[in-house]
N, C-alpha and C positions, 0 to 999 in steps of 0.2 A: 393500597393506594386509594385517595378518596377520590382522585376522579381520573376518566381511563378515557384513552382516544377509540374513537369510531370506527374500527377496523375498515369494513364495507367503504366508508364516506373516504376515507384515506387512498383506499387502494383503485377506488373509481377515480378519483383525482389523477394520481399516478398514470393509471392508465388512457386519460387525455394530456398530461402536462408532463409525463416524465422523459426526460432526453432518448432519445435513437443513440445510444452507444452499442458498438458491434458484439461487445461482450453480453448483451440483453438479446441478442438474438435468439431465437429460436434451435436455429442452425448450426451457435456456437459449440465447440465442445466442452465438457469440462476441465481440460487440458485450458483451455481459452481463458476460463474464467479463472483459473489460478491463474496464469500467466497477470493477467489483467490487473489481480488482487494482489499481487507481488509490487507488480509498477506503480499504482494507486499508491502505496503507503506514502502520504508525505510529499506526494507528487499531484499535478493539476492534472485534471481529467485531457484539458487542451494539449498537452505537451505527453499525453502517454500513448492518445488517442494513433496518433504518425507512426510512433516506435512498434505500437502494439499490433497493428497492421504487418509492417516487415517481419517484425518477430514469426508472426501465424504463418506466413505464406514463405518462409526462410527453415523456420523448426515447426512442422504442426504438430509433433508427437512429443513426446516426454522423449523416446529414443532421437530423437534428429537433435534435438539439443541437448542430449547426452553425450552425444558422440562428435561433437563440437570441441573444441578445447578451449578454457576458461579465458586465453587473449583473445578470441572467436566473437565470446560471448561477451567482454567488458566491450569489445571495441563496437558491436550492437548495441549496447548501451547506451552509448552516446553519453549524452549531457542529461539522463533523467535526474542524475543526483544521487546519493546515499550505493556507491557503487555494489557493494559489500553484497545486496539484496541482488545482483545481475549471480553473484557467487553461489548464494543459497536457494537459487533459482535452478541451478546450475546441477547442483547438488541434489534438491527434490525429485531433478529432473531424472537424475541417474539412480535412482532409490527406486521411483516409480517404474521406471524401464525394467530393469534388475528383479524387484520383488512384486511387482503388483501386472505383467503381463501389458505392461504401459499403457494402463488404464489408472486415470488419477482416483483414489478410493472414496468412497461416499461415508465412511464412517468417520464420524470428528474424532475417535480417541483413533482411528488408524493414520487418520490425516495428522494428528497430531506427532506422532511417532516418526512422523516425515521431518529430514532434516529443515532446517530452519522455517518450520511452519509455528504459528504459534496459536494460541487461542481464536483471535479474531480471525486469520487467515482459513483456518481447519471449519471453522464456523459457515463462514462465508462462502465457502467452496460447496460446502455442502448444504447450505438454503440457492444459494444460488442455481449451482451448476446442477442439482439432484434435487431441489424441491424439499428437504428435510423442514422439521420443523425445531428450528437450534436460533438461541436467542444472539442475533448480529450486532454487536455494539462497537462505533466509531466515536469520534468528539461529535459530527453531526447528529449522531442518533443519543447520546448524552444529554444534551443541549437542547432537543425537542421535548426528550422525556423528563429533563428538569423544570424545564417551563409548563409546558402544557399541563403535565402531572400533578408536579409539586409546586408549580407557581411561583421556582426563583428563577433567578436573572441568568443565571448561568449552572453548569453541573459541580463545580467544584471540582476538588482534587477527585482521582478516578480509583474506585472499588472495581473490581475485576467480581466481586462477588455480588453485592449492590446491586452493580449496575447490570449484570447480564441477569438477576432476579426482575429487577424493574421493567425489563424489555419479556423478559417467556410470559410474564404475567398479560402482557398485552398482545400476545401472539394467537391469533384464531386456532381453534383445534384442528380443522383440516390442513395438513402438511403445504398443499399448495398454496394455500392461502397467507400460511403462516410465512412463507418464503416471499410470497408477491408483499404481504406487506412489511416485513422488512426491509427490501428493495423501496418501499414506498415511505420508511419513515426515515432511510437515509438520505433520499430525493429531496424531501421534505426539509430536511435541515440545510442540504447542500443548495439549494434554488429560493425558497422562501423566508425560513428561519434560522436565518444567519444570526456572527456571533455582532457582526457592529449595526449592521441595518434591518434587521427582519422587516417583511415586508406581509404584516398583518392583515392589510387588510384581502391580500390575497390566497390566504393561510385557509386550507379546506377543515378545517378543525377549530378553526378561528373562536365560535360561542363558547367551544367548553373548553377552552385553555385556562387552566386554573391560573398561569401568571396573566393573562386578560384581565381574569373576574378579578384579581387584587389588586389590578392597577398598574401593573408593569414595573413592577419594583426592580430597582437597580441590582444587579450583583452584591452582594455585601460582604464577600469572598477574599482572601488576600489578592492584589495586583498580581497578573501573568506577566512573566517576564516577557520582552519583545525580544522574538530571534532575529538579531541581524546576520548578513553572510558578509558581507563586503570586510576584507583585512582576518576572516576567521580561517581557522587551522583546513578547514571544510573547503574554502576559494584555492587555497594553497594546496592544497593535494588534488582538489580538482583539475586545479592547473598543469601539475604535475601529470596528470594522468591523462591530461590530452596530448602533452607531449609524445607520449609512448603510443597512443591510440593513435596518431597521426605517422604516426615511423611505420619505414617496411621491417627492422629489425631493432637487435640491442642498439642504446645509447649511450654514451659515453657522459660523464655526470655532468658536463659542464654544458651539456644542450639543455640539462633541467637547471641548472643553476638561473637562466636567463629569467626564468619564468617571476622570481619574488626576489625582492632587493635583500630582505632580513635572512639570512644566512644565516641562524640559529632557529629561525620559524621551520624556514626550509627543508633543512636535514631531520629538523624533528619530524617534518610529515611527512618524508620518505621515505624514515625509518619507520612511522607508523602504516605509510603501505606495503612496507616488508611484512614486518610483522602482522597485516592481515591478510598476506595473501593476492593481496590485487597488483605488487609486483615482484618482480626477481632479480635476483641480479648474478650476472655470469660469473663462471671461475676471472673472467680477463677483470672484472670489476666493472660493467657496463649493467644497463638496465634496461628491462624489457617489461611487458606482461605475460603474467605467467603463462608457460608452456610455451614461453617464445624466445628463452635464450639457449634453446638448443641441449639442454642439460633436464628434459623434464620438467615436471608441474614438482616445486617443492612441497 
């Protein structure tokens, strides 16, 4: 890479400007910070920050929400979104209890072997919660390293390969360090070097941003598609699924029918939270969340 961010100049920034979230504490555990890394994906910090609170002080072990059952743990969920991740949360949860003495594991190819963990999450758990020195890559941390590195507008399509090369390279050698400033170059993307407004001139890395020196060239990348939610398969089982989170028991299909006029959208996202798991439905033909029709988690 011909030019490389200032680790030191980076991570003193962070440490006056980076947010007070509870997962950055001190005090957290690393149970905390998975939990935390879970809820984040694709979710706002504002909206996890409430859930991820109750979560702690409701399950604070990998055992407490093991021992929970999965309509327990959707209807904690609430509204964060992409429910399926409350599942594989769920699931870590009982893996860790079970094989690891319900201590979340500090090695990334062990965290990886953890049900529904994957690269970033294994990663993450372990710069964060244990200090490792393991290269953390988000879109924020793509996006800073595109620009300031390589001096374009944006990271393009994402290399898993690439891109976790492009961040170890810029990781301090001491483990702690190498952890504070990953913490500090996803800060960095998420509060300053955003994807529509970056705010340069308050960017602690600001002189030697190689997209600076060339002039802030436009992305030249194919157009991202814009995800909308309103009218998608995604609103429609959401809907669905607060139905069931709002019951003391099974339902009867025509309490979910109320929820979406399109009666062929409907059934198809019902059936697709059958099929993943996020609901059941009793021998009577009624619908619940799993482990809530009386018949077993299928």
């Amino acid at each position: 890479m011909a030019v490389s961010i200032d680790a030191e100049t980076l991570i003193d920034w962070f440490d006056d400007c980076g947010r007070d979230l509870p997962w950055r504490h001190a005090e957290c555990t690393p149970w905390g910070v998975l939990v935390s890394e879970i809820m984040l994906q694709q979710t706002p910090v504002a909206r996890v920050e409430p859930v991820w609170h109750e979560w702690m002080a409701r399950w604070p072990a990998p055992s407490a929400l093991a021992a929970a059952s999965q309509g327990e743990v959707l209807r904690a969920w609430g509204k964060l979104g992409y429910p399926r991740r409350a599942l594989r949360l769920h699931e870590a949860a009982t893996a860790i209890a079970a094989e690891h003495g319900d201590v979340v594991p500090s090695d990334v190819d062990v965290l990886l072997a953890l049900p529904g963990i994957g690269a970033y999450t294994a990663r993450a758990v372990a710069a964060f919660a244990y200090g490792k020195r393991a290269p953390v890559v988000d879109t924020n941390v793509r996006r800073v390293v595109a620009r300031a590195v390589h001096g374009a507008g944006d990271a393009g399509p994402a290399s898993n390969t690439r891109d976790m090369a492009d961040v170890a390279a810029l990781l301090p050698v001491a483990e702690g360090r190498a952890a504070r400033f990953s913490a500090a170059l996803m800060e960095l993307g998420a509060l300053v070097c955003t994807a529509r407004s970056p705010r340069c001139a308050d960017c602690p890395v600001h002189e030697r941003c190689a997209w600076q020196r060339a002039g802030r060239p436009a992305y030249a990348g194919p157009a991202k598609a814009v995800q909308k939610f309103a009218g998608t398969d995604r609103q429609v089982r959401g809907l669905l699924l607060d139905v069931l989170r709002g019951s003391e028991g099974p339902v009867w299909k025509e309490s979910l029918d109320v929820v979406w006029p399109d009666a062929g959208q409907r059934d198809r996202c019902l059936d697709s939270l059958l099929v993943d798991g996020l609901v059941e439905q009793a021998p009577d033909g009624r619908f619940a969340l799993p482990g809530e029709t009386g018949q077993g988690v299928s």
